[in-house]
C-alpha positions in Angstrom: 133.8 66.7 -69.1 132.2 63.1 -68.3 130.0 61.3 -71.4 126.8 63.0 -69.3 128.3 66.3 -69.5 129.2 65.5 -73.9 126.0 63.9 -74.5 123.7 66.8 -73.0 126.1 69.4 -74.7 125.4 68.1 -78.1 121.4 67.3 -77.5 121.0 71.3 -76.3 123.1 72.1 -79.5 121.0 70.6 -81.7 124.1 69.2 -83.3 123.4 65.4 -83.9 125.5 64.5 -86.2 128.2 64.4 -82.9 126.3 61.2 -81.9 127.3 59.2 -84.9 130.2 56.7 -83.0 128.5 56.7 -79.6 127.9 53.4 -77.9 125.7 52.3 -75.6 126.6 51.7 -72.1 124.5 51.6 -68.7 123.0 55.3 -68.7 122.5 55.7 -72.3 120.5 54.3 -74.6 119.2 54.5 -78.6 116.0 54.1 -80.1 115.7 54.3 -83.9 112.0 54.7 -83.9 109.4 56.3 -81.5 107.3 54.0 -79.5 103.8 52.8 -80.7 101.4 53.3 -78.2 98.5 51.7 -79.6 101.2 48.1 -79.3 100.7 47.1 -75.3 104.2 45.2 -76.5 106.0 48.7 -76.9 104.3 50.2 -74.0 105.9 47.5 -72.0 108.7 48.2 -73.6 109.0 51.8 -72.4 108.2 50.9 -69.0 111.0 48.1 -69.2 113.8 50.7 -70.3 112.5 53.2 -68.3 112.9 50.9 -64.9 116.0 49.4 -66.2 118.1 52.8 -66.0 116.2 54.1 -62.8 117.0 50.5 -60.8 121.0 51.0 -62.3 120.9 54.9 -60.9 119.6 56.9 -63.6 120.5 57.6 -67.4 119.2 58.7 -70.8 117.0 57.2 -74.0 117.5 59.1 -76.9 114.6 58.6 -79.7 115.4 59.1 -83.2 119.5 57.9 -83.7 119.8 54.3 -84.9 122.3 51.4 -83.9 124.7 48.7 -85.3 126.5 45.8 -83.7 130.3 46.4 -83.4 132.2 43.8 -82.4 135.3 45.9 -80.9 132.6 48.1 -78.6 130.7 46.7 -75.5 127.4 48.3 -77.2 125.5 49.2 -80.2 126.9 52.1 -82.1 124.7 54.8 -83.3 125.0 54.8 -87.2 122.0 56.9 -88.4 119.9 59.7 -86.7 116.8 59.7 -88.0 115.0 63.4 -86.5 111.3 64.1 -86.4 108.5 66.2 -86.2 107.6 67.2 -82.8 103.5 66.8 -83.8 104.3 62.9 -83.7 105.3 63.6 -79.5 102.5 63.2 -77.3 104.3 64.1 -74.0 101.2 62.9 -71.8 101.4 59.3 -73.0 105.0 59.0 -72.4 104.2 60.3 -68.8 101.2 58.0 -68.3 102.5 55.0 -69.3 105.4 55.2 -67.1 104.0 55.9 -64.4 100.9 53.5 -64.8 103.1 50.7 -65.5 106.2 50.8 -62.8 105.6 50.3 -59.1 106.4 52.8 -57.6 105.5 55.1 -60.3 108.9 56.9 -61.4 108.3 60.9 -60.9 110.9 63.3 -62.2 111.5 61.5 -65.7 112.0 64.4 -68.1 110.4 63.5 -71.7 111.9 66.4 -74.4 111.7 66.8 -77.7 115.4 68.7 -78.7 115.5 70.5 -82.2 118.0 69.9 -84.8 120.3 72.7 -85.9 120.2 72.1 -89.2 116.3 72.1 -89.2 114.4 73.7 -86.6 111.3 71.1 -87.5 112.3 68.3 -87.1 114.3 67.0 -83.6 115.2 64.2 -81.5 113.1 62.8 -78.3 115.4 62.5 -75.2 114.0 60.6 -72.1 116.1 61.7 -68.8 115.6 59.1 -65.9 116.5 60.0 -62.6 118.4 58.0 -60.2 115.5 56.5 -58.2 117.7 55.2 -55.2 114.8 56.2 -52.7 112.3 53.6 -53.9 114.6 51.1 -55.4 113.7 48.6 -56.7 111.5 49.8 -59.6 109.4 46.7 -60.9 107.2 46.5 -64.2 103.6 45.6 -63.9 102.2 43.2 -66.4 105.3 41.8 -68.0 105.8 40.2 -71.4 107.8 36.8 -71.1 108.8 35.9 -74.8 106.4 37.7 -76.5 103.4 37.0 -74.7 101.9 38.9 -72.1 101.5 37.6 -68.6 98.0 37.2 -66.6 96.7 38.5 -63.1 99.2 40.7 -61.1 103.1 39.8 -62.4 105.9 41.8 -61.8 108.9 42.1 -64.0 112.3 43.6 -62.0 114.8 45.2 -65.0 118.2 46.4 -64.4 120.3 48.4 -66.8 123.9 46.5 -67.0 126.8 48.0 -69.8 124.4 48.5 -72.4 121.1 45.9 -72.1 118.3 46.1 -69.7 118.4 42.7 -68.0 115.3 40.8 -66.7 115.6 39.5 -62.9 113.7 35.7 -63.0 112.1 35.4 -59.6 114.7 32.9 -58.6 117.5 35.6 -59.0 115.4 38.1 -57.6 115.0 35.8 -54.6 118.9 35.5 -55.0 119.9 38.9 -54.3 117.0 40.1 -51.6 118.6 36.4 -49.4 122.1 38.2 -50.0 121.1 41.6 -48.8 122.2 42.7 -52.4 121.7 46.5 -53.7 118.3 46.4 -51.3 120.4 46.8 -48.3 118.4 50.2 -47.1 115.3 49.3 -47.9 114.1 47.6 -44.4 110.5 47.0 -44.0 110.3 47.1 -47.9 113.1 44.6 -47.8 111.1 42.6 -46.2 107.4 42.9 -47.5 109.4 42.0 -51.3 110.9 39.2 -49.7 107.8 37.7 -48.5 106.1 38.8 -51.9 109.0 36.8 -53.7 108.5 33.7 -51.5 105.0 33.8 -51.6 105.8 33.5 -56.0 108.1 30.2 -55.4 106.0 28.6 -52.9 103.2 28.8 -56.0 105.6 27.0 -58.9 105.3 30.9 -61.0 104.6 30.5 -64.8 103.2 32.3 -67.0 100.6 30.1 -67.5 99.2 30.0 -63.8 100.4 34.0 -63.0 96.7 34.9 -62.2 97.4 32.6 -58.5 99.9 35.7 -57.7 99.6 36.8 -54.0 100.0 40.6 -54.2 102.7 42.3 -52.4 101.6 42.8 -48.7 102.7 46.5 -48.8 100.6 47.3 -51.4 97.2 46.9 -52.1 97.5 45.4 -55.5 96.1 47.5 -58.8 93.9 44.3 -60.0 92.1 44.7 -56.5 92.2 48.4 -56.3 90.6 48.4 -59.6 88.3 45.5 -59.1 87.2 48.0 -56.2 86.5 50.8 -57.9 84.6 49.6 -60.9 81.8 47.9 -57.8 81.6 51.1 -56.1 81.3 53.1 -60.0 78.4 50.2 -60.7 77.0 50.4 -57.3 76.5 54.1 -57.7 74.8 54.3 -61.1 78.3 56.0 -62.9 79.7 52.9 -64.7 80.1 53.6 -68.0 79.3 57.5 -67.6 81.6 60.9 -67.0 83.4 60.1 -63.3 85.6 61.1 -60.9 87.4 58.8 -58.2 89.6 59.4 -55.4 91.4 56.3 -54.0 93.8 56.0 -50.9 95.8 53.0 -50.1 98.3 52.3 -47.0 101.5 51.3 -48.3 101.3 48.9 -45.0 99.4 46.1 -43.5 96.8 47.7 -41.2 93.2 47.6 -40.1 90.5 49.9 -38.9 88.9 48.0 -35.4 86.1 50.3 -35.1 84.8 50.2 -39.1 82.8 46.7 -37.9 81.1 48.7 -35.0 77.9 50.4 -35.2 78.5 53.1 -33.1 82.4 53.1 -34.3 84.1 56.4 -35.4 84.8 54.9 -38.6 81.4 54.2 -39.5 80.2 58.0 -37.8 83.4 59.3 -40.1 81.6 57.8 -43.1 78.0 59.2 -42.5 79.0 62.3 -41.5 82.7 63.2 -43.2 84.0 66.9 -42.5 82.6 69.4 -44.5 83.5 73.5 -45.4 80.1 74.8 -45.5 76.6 74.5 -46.2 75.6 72.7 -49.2 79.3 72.7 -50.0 81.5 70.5 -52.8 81.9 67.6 -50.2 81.8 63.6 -49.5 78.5 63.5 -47.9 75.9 61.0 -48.7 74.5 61.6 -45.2 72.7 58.0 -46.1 73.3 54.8 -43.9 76.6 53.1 -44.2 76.0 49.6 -44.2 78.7 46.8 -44.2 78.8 45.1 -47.4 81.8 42.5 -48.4 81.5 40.0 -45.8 81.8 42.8 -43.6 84.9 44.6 -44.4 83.9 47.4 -45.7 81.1 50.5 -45.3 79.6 51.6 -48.5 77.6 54.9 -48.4 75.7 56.0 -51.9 73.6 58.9 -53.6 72.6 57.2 -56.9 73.6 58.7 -59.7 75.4 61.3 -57.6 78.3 60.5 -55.2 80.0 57.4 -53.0 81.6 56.5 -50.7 83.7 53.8 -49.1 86.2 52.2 -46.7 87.7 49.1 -46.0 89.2 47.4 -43.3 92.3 47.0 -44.5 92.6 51.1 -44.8 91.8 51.6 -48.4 89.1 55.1 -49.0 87.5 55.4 -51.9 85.4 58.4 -53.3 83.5 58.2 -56.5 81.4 61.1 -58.1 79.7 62.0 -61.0 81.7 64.2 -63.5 79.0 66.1 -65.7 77.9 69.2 -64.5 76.2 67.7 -61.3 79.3 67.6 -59.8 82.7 68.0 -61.4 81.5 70.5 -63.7 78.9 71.7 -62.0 76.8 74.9 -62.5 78.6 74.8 -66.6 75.9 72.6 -68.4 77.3 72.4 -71.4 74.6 73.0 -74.8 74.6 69.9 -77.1 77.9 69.6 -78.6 79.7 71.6 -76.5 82.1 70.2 -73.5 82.1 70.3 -69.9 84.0 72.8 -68.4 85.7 71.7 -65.0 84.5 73.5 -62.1 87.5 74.5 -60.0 85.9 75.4 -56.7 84.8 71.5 -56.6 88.2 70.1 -57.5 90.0 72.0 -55.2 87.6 71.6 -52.2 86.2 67.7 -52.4 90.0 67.3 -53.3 91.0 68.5 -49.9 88.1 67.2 -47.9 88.8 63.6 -49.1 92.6 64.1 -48.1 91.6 65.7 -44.5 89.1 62.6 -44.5 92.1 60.7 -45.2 93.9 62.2 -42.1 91.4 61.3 -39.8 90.3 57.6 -41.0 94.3 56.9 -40.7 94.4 58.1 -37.0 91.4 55.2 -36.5 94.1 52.5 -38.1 96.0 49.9 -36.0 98.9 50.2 -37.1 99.4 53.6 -38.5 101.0 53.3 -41.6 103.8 55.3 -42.8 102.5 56.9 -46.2 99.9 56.1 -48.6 99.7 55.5 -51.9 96.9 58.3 -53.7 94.8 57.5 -56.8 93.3 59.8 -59.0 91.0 58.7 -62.4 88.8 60.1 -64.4 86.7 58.6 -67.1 84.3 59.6 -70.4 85.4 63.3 -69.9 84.3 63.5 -73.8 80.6 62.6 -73.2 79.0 65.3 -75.2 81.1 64.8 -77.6 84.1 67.1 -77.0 86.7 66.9 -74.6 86.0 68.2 -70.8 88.3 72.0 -70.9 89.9 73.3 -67.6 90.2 77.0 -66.8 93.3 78.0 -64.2 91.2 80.4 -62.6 88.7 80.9 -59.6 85.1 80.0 -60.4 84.1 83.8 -59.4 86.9 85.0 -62.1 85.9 82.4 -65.5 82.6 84.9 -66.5 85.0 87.8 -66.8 87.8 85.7 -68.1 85.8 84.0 -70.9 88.1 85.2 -74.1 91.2 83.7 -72.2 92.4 80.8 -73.7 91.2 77.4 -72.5 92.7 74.0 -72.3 91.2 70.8 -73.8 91.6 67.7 -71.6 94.5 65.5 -74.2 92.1 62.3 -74.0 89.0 61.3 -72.1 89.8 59.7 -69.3 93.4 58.9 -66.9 94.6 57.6 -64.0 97.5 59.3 -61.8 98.9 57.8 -58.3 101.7 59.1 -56.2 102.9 58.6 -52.6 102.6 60.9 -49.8 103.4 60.2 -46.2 100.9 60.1 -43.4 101.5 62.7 -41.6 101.8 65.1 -44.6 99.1 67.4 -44.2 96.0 67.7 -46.4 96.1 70.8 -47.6 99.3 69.6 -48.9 98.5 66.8 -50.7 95.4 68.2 -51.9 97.7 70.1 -54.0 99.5 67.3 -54.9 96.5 65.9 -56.5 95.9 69.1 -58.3 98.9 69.5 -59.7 99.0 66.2 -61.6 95.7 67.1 -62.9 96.9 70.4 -64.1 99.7 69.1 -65.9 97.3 66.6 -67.5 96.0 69.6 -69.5 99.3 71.1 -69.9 98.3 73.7 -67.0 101.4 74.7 -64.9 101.0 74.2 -61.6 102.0 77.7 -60.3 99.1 79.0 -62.0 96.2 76.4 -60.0 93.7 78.6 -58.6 92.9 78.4 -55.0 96.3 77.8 -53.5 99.2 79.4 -52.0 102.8 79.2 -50.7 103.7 78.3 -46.9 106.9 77.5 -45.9 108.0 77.1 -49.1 105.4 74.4 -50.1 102.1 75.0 -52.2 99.1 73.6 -50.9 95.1 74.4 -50.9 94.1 77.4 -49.5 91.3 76.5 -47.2 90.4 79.8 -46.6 90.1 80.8 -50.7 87.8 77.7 -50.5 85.1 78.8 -47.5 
């Protein structure tokens, strides 16, 4: 039995007492305390340790056992465990903060809260990272260098090595991508990081002058994406009230020729995107699309309703209202009470903004591999409690009142994940759904209007129509 194989025996036991002795090495990792999420430094931190064992091939943060300094062990050596309530866990945080903070956000990491033998109350946190291999490398968005936080759009590249989580400078990073090191199968990626690194030196980095940072050209970056979002929330009257955006990004330099035309596809796919049905859950603004931004993008807009957008360089957006015009439409909630998510909407303007998706990328010179999908949702407390989320069909929820219902854990998120171009919509439609779902602590085999094919889940268009 390897230290893996121990270390997960005595964390399923309960039996923690057996850590007491255990150093710290390349895959594991101790944490005497839980981490403060109202600190930005600690959230770093998280996302730091977190990238550090998935960029050295996976490994484990244990929450609650304390360490000393010995000087005949290569690490730290746990000295004290120090279990704790489960209440003080918020699962969700851990979850969003990792993946809101690394690039590519890390799926898979496992965030559990194991019980102590000796007392059922009280436990240990335990943080399983997976070997990430397939995105390597893993970088940290919005670094702290000595303390301070960085400005504009810095990276941070961590790497778990015996048992500290060491920070790449931008010269050794530059180092190892010239000497094909550890990157060797990354190929286009390889080479979009290495112009992304050269672009830093060329600019005399520090911390000082970080907001110059040119943006990785694989990536639109998040400042942009964001900066993006918030024009078309303002533009459409929904700054500052209950929304819902859909964002999707090439992960590659492209452009869309016909967007500047006025007879293009791209501006007809705008005006007139596909639809289910009449006076359906949809992206239609049926308005004008006029260029705006110098001309490189189309903007269409119902005030105080819906948007839409798309830019040359490939990037969708969709913003709409959240209250019960929209996302929780037909469930007008009395005063005090809160919105109740529609499903039917979610799980049709979902997939109608993916299968628009499919058919803007088909307009794009060159077609890029995969995109990267955004998901946000703000002020989903506006009457005062948070929006709730039923896991069943619209035409089920009268007869289903007295079932249980979830509570949204705050009032607004962000989710993003990857999916490649020629993965179909219906597909990651679901994909969307599902990390909504789990935001309320939903499981996903229980998301109403979807089904298996081929061994995949996906929207069922025909439970939609």
């Amino acid at each position: 039995m390897d230290g893996r194989e121990q270390i997960q025996v005595i964390l399923q036991s309960g039996r923690f007492s057996e850590l007491f002795g255990w150093a710290e090495n390349d895959w594991l990792e101790f944490k005497v305390a839980l981490y403060d999420f109202e600190n930005d430094l600690q959230c770093h931190e998280l996302a730091k340790d977190v990238s550090a064992l998935a960029n050295a091939g996976g490994g484990v943060i244990i929450v609650g056992a304390g360490t000393v300094r010995q000087d005949n062990s290569s690490g730290d050596v746990v000295d004290r465990v120090r279990p704790f309530s489960r209440s003080l866990v918020n699962v969700q945080k851990y979850e969003g903060t990792i993946a809101g903070r690394t690039f590519p956000p890390i799926r898979g990491v496992s965030i559990k809260w194991m019980p102590d033998a000796k007392d059922s109350e009280k436990g240990l946190l335990v943080i399983t990272v997976p070997d990430f291999q397939e995105y390597r490398p893993v970088l940290v968005q919005n670094v702290f260098v000595e303390g301070r936080k960085t400005a504009g759009n810095v990276f941070g590249y961590f790497e778990r090595k015996s048992a500290n989580a060491d920070h790449y400078g931008i010269q050794q990073l530059h180092t190892l991508i010239q000497n094909g090191a550890r990157f060797s199968s990354l190929d286009a990626r390889l080479d979009s990081l290495t112009d992304a690194v050269n672009s830093l030196l060329q600019r005399d980095l520090v911390t000082e002058t970080s907001e110059k940072v040119q943006t990785m050209p694989f990536q639109l970056s998040p400042h942009v994406l964001k900066g993006r979002i918030e024009a078309l929330l303002n533009g459409a009257g929904l700054e500052g009230k209950p929304s819902f955006t859909l964002a999707a990004v090439p992960t590659s330099i492209t452009n869309i020729p016909s967007l500047t035309l006025s007879t293009g596809q791209a501006r007809e796919l705008i005006q007139s995107p596909p639809c289910l049905r009449s006076s359906g859950f949809d992206l239609g603004t049926y308005e004008n699309a006029p260029l705006i931004g110098r001309g490189q993008a189309r903007r269409a807009i119902i005030p105080d309703y819906k948007a839409l957008e798309c830019w040359s360089d490939g990037t969708f957006l969709f913003v709409a209202t959240a209250d019960e015009e929209f996302l929780s439409w037909h469930t007008r909630p009395k005063e005090g009470q809160a919105f109740l998510i529609n499903t039917l909407v979610l799980a049709e303007v979902t997939y109608l903004f993916c299968e628009t998706v499919r058919r803007m990328t088909e307009l794009m010179n060159p077609v890029p591999e995969a995109l990267n999908y955004v998901l946000q949702v703000r002020r989903l407390d506006a009457p005062g409690k948070l929006a709730i989320l039923r896991p069943q069909k619209v035409s089920e929820i009268p007869a289903c009142s007295l079932r249980p219902i979830t509570s949204a854990p705050y009032s607004g998120e962000f989710f993003s994940f990857f999916a490649p171009t020629d993965q179909v919509p219906e597909e990651t439609a679901f994909q969307y759904l599902r990390e909504f779902y789990l935001w309320f602590g939903i499981e996903e085999d229980r998301i109403p209007y979807t089904d298996v094919e081929s061994g995949h889940r996906r929207i069922s268009v025909k439970e939609l129509k």
